[in-house]
N, C-alpha and C positions, 0 to 999 in steps of 0.2 A: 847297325849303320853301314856295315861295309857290303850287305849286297846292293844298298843303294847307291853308291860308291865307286863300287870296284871299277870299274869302264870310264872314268875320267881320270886324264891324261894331265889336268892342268892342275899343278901340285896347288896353288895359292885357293882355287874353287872347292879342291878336298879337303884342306885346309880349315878355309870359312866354314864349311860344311857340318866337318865336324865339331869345330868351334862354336854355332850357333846351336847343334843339338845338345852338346854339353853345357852351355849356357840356360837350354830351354828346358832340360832336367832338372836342372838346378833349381830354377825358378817357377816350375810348375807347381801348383796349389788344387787341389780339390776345390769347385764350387768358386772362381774366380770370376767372376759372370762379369764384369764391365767390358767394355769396348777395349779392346789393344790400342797402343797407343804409339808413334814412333818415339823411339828411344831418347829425344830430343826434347818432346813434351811432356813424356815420362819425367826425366828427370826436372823439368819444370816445375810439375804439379808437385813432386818432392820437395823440391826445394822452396814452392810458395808454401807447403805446409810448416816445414819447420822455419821458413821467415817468420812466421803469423805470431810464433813461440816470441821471437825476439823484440828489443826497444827498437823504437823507430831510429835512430842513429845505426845500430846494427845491421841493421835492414839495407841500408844504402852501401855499407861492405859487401865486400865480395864474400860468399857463404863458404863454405865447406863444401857444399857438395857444387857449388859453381866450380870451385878449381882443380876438386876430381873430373868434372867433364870437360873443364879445359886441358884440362892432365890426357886425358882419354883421347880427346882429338887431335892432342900433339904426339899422342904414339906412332912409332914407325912399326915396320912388319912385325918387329922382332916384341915390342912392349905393348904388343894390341892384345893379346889373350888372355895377360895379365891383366891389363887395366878393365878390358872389357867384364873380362869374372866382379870383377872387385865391383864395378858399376851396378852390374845388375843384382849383386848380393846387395847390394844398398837398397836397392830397387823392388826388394821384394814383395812388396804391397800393390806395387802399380801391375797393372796387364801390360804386356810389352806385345807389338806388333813383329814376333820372329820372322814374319815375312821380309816386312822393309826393312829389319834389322840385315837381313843376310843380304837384300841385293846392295842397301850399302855398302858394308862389309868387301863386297866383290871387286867393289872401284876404289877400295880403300886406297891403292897408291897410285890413282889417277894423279898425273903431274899436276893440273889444277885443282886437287882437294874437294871435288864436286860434292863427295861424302858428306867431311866434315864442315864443309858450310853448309851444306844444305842442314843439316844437322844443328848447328852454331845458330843457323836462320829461325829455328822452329823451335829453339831452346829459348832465346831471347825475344821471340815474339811472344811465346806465351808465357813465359813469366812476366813482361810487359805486362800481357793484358791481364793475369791474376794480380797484380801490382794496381792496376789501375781499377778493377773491378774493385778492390778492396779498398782503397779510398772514395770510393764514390758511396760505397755503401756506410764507411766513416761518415761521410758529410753529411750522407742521410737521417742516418740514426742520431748526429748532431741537433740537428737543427727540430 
C-alpha cells in the first residue's frame, strides 16, 4: 500500500486509504459476482434479510444491525475504524462498493455530515422499499 501512498501529504486521505484497503482485505471473497453495492444498501439488504427471520411486531423495532449503522454514523475520527471493521465483518456476504465507500469516508467530518446522510438516506430508503416489496408480495400470496 505504501508506494501508492507515500506522496500524500493529507494525513486524514492516508488514513481513509489505508483504512478502506484493510477493510477490502478483509472482506474479499473468491467468486463474489453481484453488483457492489454502497455501504448504506448493503447494510439494508442485511438487515431486510434477518427482518424476514423475525414476528411482525419485531420487525417495526429497531434491529440490531439498524443501531450498529447508526452507531457507525455517529462516529467521530477517532471511533470510525472501529465501527467501520465491525460493520463490514457483519457485512460479509454482501458486495460493498469500496469505491464510494472511500470517497465517503473522505468528507467524513464535513461540518454538514454530507457522508452520513447521504448514507442514512440510502439506508432507509431501501430497507423501505424491501419492507414494502415484502408486504405487497404478503397480500399477493394472500389473497
Amino acid at each position: 500500500m505504501e508506494p501508492f501512498v507515500k506522496d500524500e501529504d493529507n494525513l486524514w486521505r492516508r488514513k481513509m486509504l489505508y483504512l478502506v484497503a484493510g477493510v477490502w482485505a478483509a472482506h474479499w471473497r473468491e467468486g463474489m459476482n453481484e453488483a457492489p453495492m454502497p455501504i448504506g444498501k448493503a447494510c439494508a439488504a442485511f438487515d431486510s434479510e434477518k427482518r424476514r427471520t423475525m414476528s411482525m411486531d419485531d420487525r417495526r423495532k429497531s434491529s440490531s444491525t439498524e443501531k450498529r449503522f447508526v452507531t457507525l454514523l455517529d462516529a467521530d475520527s477517532d471511533q470510525l475504524p472501529n465501527r467501520l471493521r465491525q460493520m463490514i465483518a457483519l457485512l460479509k456476504e454482501q458486495a460493498i462498493d469500496f469505491d464510494a465507500l472511500l470517497k465517503g469516508l473522505l468528507y467524513w467530518n464535513d461540518d454538514q455530515k454530507r457522508t452520513q446522510n447521504a448514507w442514512a438516506r440510502d439506508y432507509y430508503r431501501n430497507l423501505n422499499h424491501e419492507a414494502d416489496t415484502e408486504r405487497n408480495n404478503d397480500k399477493e400470496t394472500s389473497e
